[in-house]
C-alpha positions as CSV (number, residue, x, y, z in Angstrom):
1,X,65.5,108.3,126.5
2,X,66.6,104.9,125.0
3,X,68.0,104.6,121.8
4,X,68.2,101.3,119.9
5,X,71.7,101.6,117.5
6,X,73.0,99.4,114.9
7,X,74.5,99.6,111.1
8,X,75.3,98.5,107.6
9,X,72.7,95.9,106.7
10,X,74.1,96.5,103.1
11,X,70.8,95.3,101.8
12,X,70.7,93.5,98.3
13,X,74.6,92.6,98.3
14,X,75.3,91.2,95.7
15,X,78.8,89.4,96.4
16,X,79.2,86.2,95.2
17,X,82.6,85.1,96.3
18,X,82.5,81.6,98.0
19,X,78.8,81.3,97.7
20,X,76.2,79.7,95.5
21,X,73.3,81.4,93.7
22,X,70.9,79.9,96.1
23,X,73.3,80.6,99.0
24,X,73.5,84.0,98.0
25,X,69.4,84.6,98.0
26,X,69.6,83.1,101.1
27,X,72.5,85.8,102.2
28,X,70.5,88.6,100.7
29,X,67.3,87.2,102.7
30,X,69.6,86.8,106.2
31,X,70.7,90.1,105.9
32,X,67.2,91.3,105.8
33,X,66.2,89.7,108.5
34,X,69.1,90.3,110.8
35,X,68.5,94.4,109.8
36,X,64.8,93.5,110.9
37,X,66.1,91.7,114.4
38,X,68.2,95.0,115.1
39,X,65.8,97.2,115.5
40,X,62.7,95.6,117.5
41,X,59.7,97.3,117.5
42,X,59.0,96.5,121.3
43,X,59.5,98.6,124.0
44,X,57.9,101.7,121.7
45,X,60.0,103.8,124.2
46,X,63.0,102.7,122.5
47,X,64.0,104.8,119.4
48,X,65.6,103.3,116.5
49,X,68.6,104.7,114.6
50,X,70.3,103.4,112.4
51,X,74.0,104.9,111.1
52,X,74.2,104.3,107.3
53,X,74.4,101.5,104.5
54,X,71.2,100.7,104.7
55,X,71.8,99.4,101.0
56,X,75.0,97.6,99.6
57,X,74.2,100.0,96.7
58,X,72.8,103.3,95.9
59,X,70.2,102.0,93.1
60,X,68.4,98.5,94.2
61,X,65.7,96.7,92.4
62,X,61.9,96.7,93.8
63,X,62.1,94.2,95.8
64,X,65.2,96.1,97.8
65,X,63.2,98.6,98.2
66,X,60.5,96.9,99.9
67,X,63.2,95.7,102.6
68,X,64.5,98.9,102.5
69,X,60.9,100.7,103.3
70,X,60.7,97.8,106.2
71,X,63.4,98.5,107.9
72,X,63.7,102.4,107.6
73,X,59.6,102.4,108.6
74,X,60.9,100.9,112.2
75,X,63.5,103.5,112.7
76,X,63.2,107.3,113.9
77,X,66.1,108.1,112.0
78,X,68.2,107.0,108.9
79,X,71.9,108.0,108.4
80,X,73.2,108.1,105.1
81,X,76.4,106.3,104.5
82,X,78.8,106.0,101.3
83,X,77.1,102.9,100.3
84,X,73.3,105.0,99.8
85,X,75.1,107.8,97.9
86,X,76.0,108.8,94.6
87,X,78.1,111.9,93.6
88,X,75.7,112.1,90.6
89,X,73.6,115.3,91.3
90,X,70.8,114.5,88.7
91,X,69.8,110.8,89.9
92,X,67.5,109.8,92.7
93,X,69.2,107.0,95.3
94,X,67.2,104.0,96.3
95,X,67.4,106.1,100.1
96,X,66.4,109.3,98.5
97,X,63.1,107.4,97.2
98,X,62.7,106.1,101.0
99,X,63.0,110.5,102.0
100,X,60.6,111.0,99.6
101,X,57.8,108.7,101.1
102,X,57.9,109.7,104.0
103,X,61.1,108.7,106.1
104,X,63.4,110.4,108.1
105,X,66.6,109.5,106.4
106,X,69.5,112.0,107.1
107,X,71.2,113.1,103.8
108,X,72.9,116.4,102.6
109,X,70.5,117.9,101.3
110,X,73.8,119.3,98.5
111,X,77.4,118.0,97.2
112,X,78.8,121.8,98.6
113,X,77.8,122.6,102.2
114,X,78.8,121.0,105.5
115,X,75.5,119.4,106.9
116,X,74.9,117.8,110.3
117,X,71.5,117.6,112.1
118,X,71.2,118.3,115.9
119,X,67.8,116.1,117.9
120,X,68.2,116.8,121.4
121,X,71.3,114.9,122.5
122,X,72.3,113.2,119.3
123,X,74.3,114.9,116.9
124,X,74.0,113.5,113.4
125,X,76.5,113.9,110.1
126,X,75.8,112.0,107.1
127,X,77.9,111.0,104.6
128,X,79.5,114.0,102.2
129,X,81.1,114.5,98.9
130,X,84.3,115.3,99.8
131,X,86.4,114.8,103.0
132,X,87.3,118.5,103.4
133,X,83.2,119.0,103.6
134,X,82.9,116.4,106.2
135,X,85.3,117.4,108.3
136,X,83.9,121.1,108.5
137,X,80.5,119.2,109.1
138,X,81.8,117.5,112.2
139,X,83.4,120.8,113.4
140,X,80.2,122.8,113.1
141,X,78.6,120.1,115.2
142,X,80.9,120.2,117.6
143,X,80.6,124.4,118.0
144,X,76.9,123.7,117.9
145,X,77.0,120.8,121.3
146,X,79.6,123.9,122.7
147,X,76.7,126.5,122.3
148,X,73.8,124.5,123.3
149,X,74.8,122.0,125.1
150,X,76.8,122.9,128.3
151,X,76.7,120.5,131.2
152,X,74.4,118.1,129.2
153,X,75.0,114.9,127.5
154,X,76.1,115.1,123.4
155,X,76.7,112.5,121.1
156,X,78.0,112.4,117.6
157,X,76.9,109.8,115.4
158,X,78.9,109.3,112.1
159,X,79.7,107.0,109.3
160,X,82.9,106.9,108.4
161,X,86.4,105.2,109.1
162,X,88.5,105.5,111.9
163,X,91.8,106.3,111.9
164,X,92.2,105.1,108.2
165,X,96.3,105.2,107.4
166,X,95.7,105.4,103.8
167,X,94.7,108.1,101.3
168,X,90.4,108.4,101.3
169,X,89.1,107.5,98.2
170,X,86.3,108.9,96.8
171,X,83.5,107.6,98.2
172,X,84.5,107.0,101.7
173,X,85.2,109.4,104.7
174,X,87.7,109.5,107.9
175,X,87.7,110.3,111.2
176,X,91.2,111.0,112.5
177,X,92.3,109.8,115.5
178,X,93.4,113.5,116.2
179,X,90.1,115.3,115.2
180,X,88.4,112.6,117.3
181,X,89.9,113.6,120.4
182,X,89.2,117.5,119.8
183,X,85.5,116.5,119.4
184,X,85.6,114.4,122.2
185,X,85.6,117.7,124.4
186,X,82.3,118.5,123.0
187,X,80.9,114.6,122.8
188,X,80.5,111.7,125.7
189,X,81.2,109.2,123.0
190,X,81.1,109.3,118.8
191,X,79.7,106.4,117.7
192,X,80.8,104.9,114.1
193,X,79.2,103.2,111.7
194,X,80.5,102.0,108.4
195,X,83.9,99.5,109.3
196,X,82.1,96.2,109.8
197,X,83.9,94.8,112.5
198,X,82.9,96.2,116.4
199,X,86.3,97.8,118.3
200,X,86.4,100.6,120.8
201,X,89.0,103.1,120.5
202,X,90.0,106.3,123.3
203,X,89.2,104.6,126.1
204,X,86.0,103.6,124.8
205,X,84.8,106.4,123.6
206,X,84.7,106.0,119.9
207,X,82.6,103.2,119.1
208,X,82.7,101.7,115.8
209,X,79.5,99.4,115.7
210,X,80.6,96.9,113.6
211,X,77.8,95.3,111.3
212,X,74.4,93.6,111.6
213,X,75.8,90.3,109.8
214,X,78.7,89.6,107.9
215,X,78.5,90.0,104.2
216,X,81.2,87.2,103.6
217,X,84.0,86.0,105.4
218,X,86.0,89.6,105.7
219,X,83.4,91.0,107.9
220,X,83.3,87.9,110.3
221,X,82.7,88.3,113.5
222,X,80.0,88.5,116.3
223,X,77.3,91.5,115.4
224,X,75.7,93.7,117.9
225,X,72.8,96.1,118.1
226,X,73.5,98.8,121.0
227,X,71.0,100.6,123.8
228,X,72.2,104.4,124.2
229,X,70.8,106.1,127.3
230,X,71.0,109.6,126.3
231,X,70.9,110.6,130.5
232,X,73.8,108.8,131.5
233,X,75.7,108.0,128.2
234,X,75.9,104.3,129.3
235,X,76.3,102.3,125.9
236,X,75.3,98.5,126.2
237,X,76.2,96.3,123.2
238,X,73.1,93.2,123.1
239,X,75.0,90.5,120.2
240,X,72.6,89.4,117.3
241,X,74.7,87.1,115.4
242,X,77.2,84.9,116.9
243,X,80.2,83.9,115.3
244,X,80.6,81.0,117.8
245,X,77.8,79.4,116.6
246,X,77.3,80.5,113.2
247,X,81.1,79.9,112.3
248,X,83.2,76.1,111.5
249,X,86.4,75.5,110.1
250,X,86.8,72.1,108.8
251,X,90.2,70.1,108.1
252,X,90.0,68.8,104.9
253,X,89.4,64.9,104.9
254,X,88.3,65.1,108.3
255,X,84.7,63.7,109.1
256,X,82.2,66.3,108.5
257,X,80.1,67.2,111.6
258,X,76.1,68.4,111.6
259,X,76.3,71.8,110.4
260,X,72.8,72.5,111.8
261,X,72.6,76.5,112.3
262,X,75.9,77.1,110.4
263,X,76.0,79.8,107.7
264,X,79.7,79.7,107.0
265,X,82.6,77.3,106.9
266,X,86.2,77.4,106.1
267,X,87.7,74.4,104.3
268,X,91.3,74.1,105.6
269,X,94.2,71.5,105.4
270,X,96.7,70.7,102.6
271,X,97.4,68.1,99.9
272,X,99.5,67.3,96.9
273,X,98.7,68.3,93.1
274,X,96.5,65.3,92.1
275,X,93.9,65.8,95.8
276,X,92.9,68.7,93.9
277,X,89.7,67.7,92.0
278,X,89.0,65.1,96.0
279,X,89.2,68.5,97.5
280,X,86.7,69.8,95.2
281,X,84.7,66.6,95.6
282,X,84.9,67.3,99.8
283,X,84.2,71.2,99.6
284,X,80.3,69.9,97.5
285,X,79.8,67.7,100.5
286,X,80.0,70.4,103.0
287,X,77.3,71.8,101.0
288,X,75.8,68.9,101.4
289,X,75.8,68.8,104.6
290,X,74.3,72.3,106.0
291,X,71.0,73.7,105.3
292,X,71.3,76.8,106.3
293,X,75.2,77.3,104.7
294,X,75.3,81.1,103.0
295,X,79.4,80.7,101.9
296,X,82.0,78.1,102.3
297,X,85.6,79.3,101.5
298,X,88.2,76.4,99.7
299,X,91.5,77.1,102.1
300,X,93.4,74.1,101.5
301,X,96.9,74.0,100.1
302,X,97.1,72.4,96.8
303,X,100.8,71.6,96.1
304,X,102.2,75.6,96.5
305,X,98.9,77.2,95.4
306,X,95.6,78.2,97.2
307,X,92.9,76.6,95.1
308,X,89.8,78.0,94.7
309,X,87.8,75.1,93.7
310,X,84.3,75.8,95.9
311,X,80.9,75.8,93.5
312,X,80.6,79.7,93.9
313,X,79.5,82.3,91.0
314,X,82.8,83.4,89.5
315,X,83.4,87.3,88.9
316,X,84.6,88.1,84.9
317,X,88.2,88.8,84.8
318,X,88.1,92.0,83.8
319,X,86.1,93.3,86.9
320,X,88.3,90.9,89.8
321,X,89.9,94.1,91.2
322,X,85.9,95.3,91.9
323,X,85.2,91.9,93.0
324,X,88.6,91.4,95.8
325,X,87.9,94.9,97.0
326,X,83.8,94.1,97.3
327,X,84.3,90.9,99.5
328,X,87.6,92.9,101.8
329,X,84.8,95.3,102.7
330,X,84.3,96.0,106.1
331,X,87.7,94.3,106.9
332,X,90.9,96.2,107.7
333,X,93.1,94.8,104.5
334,X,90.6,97.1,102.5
335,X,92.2,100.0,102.3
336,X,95.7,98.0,102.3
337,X,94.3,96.4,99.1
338,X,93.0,100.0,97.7
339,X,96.4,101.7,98.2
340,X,98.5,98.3,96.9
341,X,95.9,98.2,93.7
342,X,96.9,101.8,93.0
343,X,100.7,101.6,93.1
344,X,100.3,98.3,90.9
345,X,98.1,100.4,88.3
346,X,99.5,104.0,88.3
């Protein structure tokens, strides 16, 4: 059988960094739509699955949830991921309503036991309360391929990190690099969802899918859905969002070009102190200039400071350590940021 993979639409984000509030419906809506592209409804011999974050957050407004019920009705299985959860015991998650209609989302069913779910070749564990709990989850799937699935294909399908260097928080998991290989005995390949950007790691055998389109500019780069054949474990990546063509980085000063198709643009370049409200002045023209432009990020020099002088919907103060560490997701200076953040404030 075929199997149609892909990850993380985060559905409803709501980060604003280096966007408009009409840029950022438009983001909402892209996102949406690039979910919708991943997981085709034609051939129906191809099963969709898709490996967590279906939501940017665990509670989402109606509308959300009508995306949500879209994109979760075209795929035989839903994979919890950090994102869709809640530690909270007594509340009912936007992808918990989506089980209870009818889906088949893959949750654990409690905050206390080690869950996975076995369908034929595909070995499933969703996202957990604890990293102790996950890791036990992983291990009884593994025992469970060893039992029942001698000379035959397995795969384990996670979402998690890979490899992470820095100390989990709480509402994110880890696959070691050293647990990965022991599983690999049991598994043709574990495939990831969860870190936004696509990499291979083991000789190709753990497969972190990367996202279905970048949420801002630390998640760029070209997206791909993936065909699984379960008979001969051959993994073929087909791109759905190019960074070639969706991507520009402009000089400042210099000419700007047809942006036609472009959704975001880095402003680059440098100047002295008094270019700082020109700079502004060119950053509204880019805006100008592209219809279909979801962020454009203010990188020129200003005398020895960054400014950050793009038309965007400012974060409060007092919530800019939720903001930074919101718009590094799905980029590897995340946790770097998470570990920094907690030396700075302990």
């Amino acid at each position: 059988m075929i199997f149609n993979l892909f990850t993380d639409p985060h559905l409803g984000t709501r980060r604003s960094a280096n966007t408009t509030r009409e840029s950022l419906k438009k983001l909402q809506q892209a996102l949406y739509e690039a979910a919708l592209a991943a997981s085709p409804t034609e051939p129906l011999d191809v099963k969709n699955i898709c490996l967590g974050d279906l939501f940017d957050r665990a509670f989402n407004d109606e509308a959300t949830l009508v995306q949500g019920h879209e994109v979760a009705g075209g795929c035989k299985w839903t994979l919890s991921g950090n994102h869709d959860e809640t530690n909270r015991a007594d509340t009912v998650t936007t992808l918990a309503a989506l089980k209870q209609m009818g889906h088949s989302i893959i949750s654990a069913p409690d905050l206390s036991t080690p869950y996975f779910e076995a369908h034929g070749a595909l070995y499933f564990v969703p996202h957990h309360a604890s990293q102790e709990l996950f890791e036990k989850a992983m291990k009884e799937a593994a025992e469970h391929a060893a039992a029942n699935r001698e000379g035959q294909a397995a795969f384990l399908l996670l979402h998690c990190n890979y490899n992470c260097a820095f100390e989990i928080q709480d509402d994110t998991l880890n696959l070691p690099e050293e647990l990965a290989a022991q599983l690999l005995d049991q598994f043709d390949l574990i495939l990831l969802g969860h870190e936004h950007k696509p990499a291979t790691h083991l000789d190709g055998r753990v497969v972190i899918l990367g996202n279905t389109h970048p949420t801002g500019f630390g998640d760029l780069s070209s997206k791909y859905r993936y065909l699984l054949d379960d008979e001969t474990a051959e993994l073929t990546p087909v791109k759905i969002w190019s960074m070639e063509d969706s991507y520009r980085q402009l000089k400042y000063g210099d000419e700007i070009p047809d942006l036609g198709g472009v959704q975001f643009v880095d402003v680059v370049g440098a100047g002295a102190a008094e270019d700082a409200v020109a700079v502004a002045h060119y950053v509204q023209q880019v805006w100008a200039a592209g219809d279909d432009l979801l962020a454009v990020r203010n990188n020129v020099q200003i005398g020895d400071h960054l400014q950050d002088l793009e038309q965007a919907v400012m974060p409060k103060v007092s919530d800019l350590p939720g903001h930074i560490d919101a718009d590094l997701e799905g980029s590897d200076l995340q946790p770097l940021y998470r570990e920094l953040l907690k030396e700075v404030t302990a």
